[in-house]
C-alpha positions as a Markdown table, in Angstrom:
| # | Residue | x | y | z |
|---|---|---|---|---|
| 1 | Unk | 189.7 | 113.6 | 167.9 |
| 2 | Unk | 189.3 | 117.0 | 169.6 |
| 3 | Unk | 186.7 | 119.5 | 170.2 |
| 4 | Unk | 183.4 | 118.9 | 168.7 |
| 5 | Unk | 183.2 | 120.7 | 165.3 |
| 6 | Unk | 181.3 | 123.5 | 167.0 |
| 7 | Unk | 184.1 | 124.2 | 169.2 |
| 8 | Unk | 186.4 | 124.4 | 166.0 |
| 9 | Unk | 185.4 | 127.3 | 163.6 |
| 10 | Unk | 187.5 | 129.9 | 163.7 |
| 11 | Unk | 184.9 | 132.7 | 164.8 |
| 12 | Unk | 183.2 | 133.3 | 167.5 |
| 13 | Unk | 179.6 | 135.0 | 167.1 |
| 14 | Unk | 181.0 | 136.2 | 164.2 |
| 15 | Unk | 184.5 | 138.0 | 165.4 |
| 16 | Unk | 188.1 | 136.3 | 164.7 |
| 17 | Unk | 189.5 | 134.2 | 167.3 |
| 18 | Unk | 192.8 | 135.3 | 168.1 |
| 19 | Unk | 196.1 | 133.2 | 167.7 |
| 20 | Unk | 195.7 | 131.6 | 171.3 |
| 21 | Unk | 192.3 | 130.6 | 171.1 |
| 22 | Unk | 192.5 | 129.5 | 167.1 |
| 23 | Unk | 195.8 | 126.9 | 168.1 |
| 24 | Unk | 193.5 | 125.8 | 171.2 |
| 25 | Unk | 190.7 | 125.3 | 168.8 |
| 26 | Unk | 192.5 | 123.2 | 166.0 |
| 27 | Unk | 195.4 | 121.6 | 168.8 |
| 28 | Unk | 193.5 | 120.5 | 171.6 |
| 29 | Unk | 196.1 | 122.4 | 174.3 |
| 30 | Unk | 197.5 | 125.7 | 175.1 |
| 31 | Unk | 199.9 | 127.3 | 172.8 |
| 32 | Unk | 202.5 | 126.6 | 175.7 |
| 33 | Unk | 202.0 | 123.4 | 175.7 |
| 34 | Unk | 202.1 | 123.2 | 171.7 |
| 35 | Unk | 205.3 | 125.4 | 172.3 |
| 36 | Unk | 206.6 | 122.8 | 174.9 |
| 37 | Unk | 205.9 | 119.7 | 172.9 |
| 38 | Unk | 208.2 | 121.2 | 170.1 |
| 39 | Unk | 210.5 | 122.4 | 172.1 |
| 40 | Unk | 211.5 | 118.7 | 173.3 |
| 41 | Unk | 210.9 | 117.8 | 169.6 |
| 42 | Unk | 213.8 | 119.7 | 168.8 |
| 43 | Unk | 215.7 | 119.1 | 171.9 |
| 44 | Unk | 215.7 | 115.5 | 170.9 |
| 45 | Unk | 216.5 | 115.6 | 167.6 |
| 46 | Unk | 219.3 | 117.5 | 168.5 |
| 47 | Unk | 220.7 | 115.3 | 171.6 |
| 48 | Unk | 220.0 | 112.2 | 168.5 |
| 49 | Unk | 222.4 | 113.8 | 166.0 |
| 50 | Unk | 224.8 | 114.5 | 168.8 |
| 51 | Unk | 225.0 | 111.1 | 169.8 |
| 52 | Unk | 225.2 | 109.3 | 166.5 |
| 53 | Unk | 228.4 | 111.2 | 165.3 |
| 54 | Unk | 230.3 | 109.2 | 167.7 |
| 55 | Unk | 230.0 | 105.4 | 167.4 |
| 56 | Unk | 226.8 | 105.1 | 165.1 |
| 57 | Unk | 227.0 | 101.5 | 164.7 |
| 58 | Unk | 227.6 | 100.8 | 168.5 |
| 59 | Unk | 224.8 | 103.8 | 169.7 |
| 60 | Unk | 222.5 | 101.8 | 167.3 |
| 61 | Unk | 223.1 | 98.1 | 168.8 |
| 62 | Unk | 222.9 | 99.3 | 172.2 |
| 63 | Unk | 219.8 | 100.7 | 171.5 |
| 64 | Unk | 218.3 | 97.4 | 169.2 |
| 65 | Unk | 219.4 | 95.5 | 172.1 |
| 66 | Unk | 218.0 | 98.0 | 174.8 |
| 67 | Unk | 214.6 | 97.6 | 173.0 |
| 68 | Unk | 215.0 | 93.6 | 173.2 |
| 69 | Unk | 216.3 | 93.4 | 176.6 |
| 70 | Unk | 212.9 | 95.7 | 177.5 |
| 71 | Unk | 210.3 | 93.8 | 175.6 |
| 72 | Unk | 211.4 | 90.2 | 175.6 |
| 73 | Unk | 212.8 | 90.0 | 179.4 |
| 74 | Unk | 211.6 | 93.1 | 181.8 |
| 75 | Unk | 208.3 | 94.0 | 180.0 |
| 76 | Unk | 207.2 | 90.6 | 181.1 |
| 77 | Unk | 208.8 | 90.6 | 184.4 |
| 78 | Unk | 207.1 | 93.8 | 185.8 |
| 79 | Unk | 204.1 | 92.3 | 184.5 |
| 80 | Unk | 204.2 | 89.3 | 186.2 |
| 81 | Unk | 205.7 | 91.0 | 189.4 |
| 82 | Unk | 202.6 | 94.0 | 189.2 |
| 83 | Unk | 199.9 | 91.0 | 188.7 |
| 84 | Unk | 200.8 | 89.3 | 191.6 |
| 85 | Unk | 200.9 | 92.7 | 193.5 |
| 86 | Unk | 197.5 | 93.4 | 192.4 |
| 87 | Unk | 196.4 | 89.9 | 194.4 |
| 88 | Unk | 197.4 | 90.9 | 197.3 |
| 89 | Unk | 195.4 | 93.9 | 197.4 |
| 90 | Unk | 191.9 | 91.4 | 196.9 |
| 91 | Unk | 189.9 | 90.7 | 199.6 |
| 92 | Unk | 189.9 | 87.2 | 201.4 |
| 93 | Unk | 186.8 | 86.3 | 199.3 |
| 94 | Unk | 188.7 | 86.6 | 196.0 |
| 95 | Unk | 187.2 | 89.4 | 195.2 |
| 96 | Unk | 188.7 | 93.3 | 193.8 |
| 97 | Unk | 187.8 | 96.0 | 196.7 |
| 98 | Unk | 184.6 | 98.0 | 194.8 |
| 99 | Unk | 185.2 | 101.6 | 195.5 |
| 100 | Unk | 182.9 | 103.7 | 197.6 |
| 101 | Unk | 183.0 | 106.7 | 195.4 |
| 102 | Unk | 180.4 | 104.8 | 192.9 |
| 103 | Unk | 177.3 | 104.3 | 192.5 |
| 104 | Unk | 176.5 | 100.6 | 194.0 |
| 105 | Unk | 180.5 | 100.0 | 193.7 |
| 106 | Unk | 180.5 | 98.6 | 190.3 |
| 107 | Unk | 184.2 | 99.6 | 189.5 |
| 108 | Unk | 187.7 | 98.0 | 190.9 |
| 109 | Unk | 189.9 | 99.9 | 193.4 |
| 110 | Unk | 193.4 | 99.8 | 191.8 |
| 111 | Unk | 194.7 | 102.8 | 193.4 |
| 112 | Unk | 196.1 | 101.1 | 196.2 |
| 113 | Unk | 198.8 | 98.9 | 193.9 |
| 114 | Unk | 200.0 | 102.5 | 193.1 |
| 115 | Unk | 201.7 | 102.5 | 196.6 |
| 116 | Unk | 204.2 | 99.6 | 195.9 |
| 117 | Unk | 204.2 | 100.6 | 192.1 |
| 118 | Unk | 205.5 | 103.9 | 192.6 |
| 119 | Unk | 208.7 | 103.2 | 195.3 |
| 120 | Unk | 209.7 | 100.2 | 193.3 |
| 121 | Unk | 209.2 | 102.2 | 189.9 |
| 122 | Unk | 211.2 | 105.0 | 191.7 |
| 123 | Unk | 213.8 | 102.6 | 193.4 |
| 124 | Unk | 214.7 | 100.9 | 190.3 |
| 125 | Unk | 215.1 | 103.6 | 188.4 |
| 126 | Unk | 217.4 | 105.0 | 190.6 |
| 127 | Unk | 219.4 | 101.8 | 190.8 |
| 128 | Unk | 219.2 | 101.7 | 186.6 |
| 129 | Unk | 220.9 | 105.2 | 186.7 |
| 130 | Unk | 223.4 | 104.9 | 189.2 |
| 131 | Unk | 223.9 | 100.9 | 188.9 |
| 132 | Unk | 227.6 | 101.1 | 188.5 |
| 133 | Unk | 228.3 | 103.0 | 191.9 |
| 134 | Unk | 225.8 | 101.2 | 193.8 |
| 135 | Unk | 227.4 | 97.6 | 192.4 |
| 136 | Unk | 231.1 | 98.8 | 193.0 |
| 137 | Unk | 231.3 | 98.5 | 189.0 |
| 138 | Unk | 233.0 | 101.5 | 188.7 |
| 139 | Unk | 236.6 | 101.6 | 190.0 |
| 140 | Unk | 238.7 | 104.7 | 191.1 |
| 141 | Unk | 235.5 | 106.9 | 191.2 |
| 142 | Unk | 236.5 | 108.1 | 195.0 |
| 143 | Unk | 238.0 | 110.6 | 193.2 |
| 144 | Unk | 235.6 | 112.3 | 191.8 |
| 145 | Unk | 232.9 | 112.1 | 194.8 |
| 146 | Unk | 235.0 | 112.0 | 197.9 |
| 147 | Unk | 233.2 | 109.7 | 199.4 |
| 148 | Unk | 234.8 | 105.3 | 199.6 |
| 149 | Unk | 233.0 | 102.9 | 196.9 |
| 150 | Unk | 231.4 | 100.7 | 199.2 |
| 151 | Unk | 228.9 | 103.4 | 200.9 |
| 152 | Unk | 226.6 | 103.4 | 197.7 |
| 153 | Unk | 225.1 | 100.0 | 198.3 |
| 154 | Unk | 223.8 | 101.0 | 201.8 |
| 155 | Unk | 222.6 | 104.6 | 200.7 |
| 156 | Unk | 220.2 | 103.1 | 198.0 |
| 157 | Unk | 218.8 | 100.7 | 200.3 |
| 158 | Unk | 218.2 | 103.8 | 202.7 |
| 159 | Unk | 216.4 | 105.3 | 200.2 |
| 160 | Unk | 214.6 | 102.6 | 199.0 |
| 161 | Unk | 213.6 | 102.0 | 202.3 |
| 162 | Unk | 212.6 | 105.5 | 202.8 |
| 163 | Unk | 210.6 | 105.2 | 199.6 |
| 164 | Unk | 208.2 | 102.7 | 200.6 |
| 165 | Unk | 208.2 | 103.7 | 204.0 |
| 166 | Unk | 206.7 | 107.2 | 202.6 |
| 167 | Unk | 204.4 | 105.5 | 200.7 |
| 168 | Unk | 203.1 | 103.1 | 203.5 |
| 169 | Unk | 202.4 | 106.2 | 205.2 |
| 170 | Unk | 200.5 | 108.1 | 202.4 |
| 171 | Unk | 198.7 | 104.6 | 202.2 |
| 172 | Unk | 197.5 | 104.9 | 206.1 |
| 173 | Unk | 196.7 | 108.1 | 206.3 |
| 174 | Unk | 194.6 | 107.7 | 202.8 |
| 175 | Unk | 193.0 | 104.6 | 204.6 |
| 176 | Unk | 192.5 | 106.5 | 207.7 |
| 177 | Unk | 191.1 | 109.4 | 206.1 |
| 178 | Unk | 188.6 | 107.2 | 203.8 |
| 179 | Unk | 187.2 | 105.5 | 206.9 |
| 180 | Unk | 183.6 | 106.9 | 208.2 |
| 181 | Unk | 183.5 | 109.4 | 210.7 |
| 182 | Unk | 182.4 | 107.3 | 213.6 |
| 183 | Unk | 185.1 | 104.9 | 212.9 |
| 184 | Unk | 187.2 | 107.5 | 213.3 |
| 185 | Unk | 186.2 | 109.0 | 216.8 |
| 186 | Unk | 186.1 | 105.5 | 217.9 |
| 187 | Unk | 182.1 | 105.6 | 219.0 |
C-alpha cells in the first residue's frame, strides 16, 4: 500500500529528505493532510467524551439503534430506490449507455444517476437535520426564529425543488455540451 519501495527510502541521491518529503514518503499524503486527519481524530474523541458524560446508557442505545435503523431498514431502501434510478437511465434496448470517452465504449455511463443521487442525497439530509421544524414536531420554536411553524414545510420543498431543478440543468448543459459539434450548430 503506497509508493513503490523506490519511492520510500529516506534519501534521495544520497542527501536526507526533509520532514515534508520523508512523512509524504512513508504516509502517502501531505503533512497537512496527516495534520488534518489527526486533527479530526482528536476533535472526535473529544466531542465522544463530551457526549457520554451525560446519559451514557441512553447516548449508547440511540446510537445501537441508529446503526440498526441504518443497516436493516434505509441501507436497503436507498438501494433499492438507487437501482431502480439506475434503470431509468438504460437505453430502450436494455442496454447501459457505453461512454464515448473509451476506447470502443467498453465501460458503463453511471455518471448521469449522479444528478438525482446528489439533490435527493442533499434533500434528505436536510430534512434528517431539520426534521422537527419542517414536520411541526417542535412546539413553541417561533420564539426563537421569528418566523410561524407552518412555513418550514413549504421552504424545504422550495429547496428541494430548487435542488433538482439545478441539477436538471447541470444535466442539460453537460448533455448539450457532450453532443458533436455539428449537432450543435444544427447543420
Amino acid at each position: 500500500m503506497g509508493h513503490p519501495p523506490h519511492l520510500r527510502s529516506t534519501t534521495v541521491r544520497g542527501r536526507t529528505r526533509g520532514l515534508a518529503q520523508g512523512i509524504r514518503a512513508h504516509y502517502g499524503g501531505s503533512l497537512a493532510h496527516l495534520v488534518l486527519v489527526l486533527c479530526s481524530f482528536a476533535l472526535t474523541c473529544y466531542a465522544g467524551l463530551r457526549l457520554l458524560r451525560g446519559d451514557t446508557l441512553g447516548i449508547a442505545i440511540w446510537f445501537v439503534g441508529a446503526a440498526l435503523l441504518h443497516d436493516l431498514v434505509l441501507l436497503p431502501l436507498y438501494t433499492v430506490t438507487d437501482r431502480l434510478s439506475q434503470r431509468l437511465f438504460r437505453d430502450r434496448r436494455g442496454k447501459k449507455p457505453r461512454s464515448r470517452d473509451t476506447a470502443g465504449g467498453s465501460h458503463p455511463v453511471t455518471g448521469r444517476v449522479n444528478y438525482l443521487r446528489v439533490p435527493a442525497f442533499l434533500a434528505l439530509l436536510l430534512l434528517l437535520v431539520w426534521y422537527p421544524l419542517v414536520l411541526g414536531r417542535v412546539p413553541g420554536f417561533t420564539a426563537y426564529t421569528g418566523l410561524p411553524a407552518d412555513v418550514f414545510w413549504g421552504r424545504w420543498l422550495l429547496i428541494t425543488a430548487a435542488l433538482f431543478a439545478a441539477s436538471a440543468a447541470c444535466l442539460l448543459v453537460t448533455r448539450w455540451r457532450a453532443r458533436p459539434r455539428r449537432d450543435r450548430a444544427g447543420r
